[in-house]
N, C-alpha and C positions, 0 to 999 in steps of 0.2 A: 465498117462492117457492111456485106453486101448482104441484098434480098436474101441469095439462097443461105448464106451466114445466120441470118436472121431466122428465117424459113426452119433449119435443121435444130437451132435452139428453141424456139417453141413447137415443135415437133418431140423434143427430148422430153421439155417439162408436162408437155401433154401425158405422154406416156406413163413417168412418174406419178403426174397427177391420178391416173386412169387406174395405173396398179396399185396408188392407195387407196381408193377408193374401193376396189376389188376386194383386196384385202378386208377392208374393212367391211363387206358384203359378205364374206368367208364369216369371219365372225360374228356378225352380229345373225345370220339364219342359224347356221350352226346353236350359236349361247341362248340363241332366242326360243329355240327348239328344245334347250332342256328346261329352261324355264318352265316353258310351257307346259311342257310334261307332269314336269312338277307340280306347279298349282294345281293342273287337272287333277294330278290324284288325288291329292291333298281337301282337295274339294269336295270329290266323290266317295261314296257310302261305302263304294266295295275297292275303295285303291289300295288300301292292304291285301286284299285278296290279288290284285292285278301287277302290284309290286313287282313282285318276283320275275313276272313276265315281261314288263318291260327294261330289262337290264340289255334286252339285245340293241332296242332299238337309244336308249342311251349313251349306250359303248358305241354305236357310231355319230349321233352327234359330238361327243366328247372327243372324238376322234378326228371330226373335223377339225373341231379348234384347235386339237393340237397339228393337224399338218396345214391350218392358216396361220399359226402362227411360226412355224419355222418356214413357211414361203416368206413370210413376214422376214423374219430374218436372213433367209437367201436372197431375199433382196438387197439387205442391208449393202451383204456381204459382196454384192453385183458392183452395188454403187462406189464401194470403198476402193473395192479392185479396180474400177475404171477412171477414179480418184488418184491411186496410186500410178497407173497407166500415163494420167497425163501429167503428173508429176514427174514422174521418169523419163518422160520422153517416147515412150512406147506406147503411143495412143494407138499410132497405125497397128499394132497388136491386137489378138483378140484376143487376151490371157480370161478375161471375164466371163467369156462363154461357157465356161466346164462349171461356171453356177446356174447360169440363167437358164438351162433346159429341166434342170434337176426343180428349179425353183419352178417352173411353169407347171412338171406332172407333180409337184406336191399341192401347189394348188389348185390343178384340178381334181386332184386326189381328196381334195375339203370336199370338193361341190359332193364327187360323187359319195361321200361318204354321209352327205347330208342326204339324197336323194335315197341310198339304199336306207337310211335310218326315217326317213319322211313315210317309206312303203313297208319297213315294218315295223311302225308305228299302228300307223292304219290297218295293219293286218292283225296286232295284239288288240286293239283296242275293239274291233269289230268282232271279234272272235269271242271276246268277253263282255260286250254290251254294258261298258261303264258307263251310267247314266249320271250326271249330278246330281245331286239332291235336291235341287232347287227346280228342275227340269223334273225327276222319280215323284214325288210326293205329290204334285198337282194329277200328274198323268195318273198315275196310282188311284186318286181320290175320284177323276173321271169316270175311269175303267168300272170301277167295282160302286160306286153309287148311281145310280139311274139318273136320268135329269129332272129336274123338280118342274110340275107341271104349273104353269103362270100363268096360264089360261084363264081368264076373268070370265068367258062367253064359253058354256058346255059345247064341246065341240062333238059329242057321241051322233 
């Protein structure tokens, strides 16, 4: 095997490497994002009330994971076909390619559906000023009690 032999084979696994990893960046912001969502409501005093309203920004993280996980699988489907290519003897073929563009705009079709779901997120949440309880009930207690005077030495 020569250098550039060598060169184009970890150049291949790089790639694969690179797209797994990808992939797996697809989902885990995407699943980590409804999580997230999740708890927070769950947590806060008024998420029943904010329910309702976060369905939009849900429906596109959900959305993501569903188009990282069929990039996921056009992938698969890249590598079997190029599998099958050199088995056949039609490596010099591109039969492979009429997956791999479809499979690149569905994952970037994840990002962006994390990104539109990340900004109306922030724009439900902000609009309805979900505070946590844990955050509400201190702030609460500040606001409406005066501060207790510690003064030892009359300061008048």
């Amino acid at each position: 095997m020569t250098f550039q032999d060598d060169h184009k084979l970890e150049t291949y696994k790089s790639m694969i490497s690179i797209s797994v990893e990808g992939f797996k960046t697809l989902l885990l912001i995407n699943g980590g994002a409804v999580v997230a969502m999740l708890a927070y409501l769950g947590q806060s005093a008024r998420g029943s009330e904010v329910a309702p309203h976060v369905r939009c920004p849900l429906t596109f993280f959900v959305l993501g994971i569903f188009a990282a996980t069929l990039s996921f699988f056009g992938s698969y489907i890249t590598q079997f076909q190029l599998y099958n290519e050199c088995l056949t003897g039609a490596a010099g073929k591109v039969r492979h390619m009429w997956v791999v563009y479809p499979t690149a705009a569905v994952a970037l079709l994840s990002a962006i559906f994390f990104i539109i779901g990340a900004f109306s997120s922030v724009s439900v949440l902000s609009n309805h000023a979900v505070i946590p309880d844990k955050v509400a009930q201190p702030l609460a207690q500040t606001l409406v009690q005066p501060p207790s005077n510690s003064c030892v030495v009359n300061c008048r």
